[in-house]
C-alpha positions as CSV (number, residue, x, y, z in Angstrom):
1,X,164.3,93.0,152.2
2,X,161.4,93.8,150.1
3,X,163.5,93.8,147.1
4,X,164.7,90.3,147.7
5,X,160.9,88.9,149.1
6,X,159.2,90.1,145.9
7,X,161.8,88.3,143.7
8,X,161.3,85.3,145.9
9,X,157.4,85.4,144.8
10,X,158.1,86.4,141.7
11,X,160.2,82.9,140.7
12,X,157.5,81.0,142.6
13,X,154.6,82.4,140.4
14,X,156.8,81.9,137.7
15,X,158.2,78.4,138.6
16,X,154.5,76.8,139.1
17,X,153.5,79.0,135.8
18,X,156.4,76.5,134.2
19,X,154.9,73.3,136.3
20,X,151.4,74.5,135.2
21,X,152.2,74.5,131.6
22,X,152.1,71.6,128.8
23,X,155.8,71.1,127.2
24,X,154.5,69.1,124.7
25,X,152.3,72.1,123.6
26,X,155.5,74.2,123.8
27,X,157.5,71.5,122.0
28,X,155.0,71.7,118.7
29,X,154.9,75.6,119.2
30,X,158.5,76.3,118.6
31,X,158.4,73.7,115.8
32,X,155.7,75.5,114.0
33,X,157.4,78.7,114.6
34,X,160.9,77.6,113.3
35,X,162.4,79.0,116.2
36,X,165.6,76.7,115.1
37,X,166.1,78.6,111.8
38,X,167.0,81.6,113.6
39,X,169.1,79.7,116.5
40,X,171.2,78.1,113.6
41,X,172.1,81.5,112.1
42,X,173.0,82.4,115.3
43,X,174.9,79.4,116.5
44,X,174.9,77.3,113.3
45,X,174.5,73.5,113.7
46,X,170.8,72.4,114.1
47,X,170.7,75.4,116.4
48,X,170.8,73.6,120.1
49,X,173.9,74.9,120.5
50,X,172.1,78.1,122.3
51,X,170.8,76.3,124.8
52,X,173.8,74.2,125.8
53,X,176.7,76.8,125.0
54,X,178.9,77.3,127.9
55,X,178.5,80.7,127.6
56,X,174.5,81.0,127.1
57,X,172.8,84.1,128.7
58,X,170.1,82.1,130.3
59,X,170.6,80.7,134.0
60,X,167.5,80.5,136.2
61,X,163.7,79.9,135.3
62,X,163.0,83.9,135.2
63,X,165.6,84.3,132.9
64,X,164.5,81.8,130.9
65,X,160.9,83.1,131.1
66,X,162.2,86.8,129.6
67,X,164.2,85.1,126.5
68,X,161.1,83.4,125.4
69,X,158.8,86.7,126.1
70,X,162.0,88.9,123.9
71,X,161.7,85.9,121.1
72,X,158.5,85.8,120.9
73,X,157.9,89.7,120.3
74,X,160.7,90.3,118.1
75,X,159.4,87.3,116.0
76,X,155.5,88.3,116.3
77,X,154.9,84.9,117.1
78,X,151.3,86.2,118.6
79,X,151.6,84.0,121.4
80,X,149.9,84.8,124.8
81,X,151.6,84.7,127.9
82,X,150.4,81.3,128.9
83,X,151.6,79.9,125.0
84,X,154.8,81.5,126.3
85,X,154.7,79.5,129.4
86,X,154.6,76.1,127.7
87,X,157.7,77.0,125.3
88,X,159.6,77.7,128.2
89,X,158.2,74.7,130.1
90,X,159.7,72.6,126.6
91,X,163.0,74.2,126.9
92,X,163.4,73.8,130.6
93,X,162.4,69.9,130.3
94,X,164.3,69.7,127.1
95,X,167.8,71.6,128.0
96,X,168.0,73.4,131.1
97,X,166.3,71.5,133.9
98,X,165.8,74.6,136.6
């Protein structure tokens, strides 16, 4: 029971984190931080395709919320954790709508 109230808290701080955040902000962050040259070597195309694959690893807003945080350090973007918030504000507006 504690297990399953603690995630429940946990996707509400991180849902209003999401609501809280600026996905324009996030929209000009991945932009300046090419995240789409890397996506296209993975995916090829203009590099979308990793957001909308069928078989994409991300599903809910948490999940969403730890792809962005594993980006962002194997990248050394240098983004905070609220930076990190408004990129994964842009992709939920932008592709997957949680």
């Amino acid at each position: 029971m504690k297990t399953k109230t603690i995630l429940f808290l946990a996707t509400g701080l991180l849902a209003g984190t999401a609501w809280a955040a600026d996905a324009g902000v996030g929209e000009k962050m991945v932009a300046e931080k090419n995240c789409a040259a890397c996506h296209q070597r993975l995916v090829g195309g203009d590099g979308s395709k990793i957001y909308l694959r069928d078989s994409r690893r991300v599903k809910t807003l948490p999940q969403l919320d730890a792809q962005v945080r594993y980006c962002s350090n194997e990248l050394e973007t240098g983004w905070f954790p609220e930076d990190e918030a408004h990129v994964v504000a842009w992709l939920n507006h932008r592709y997957y709508k949680f």
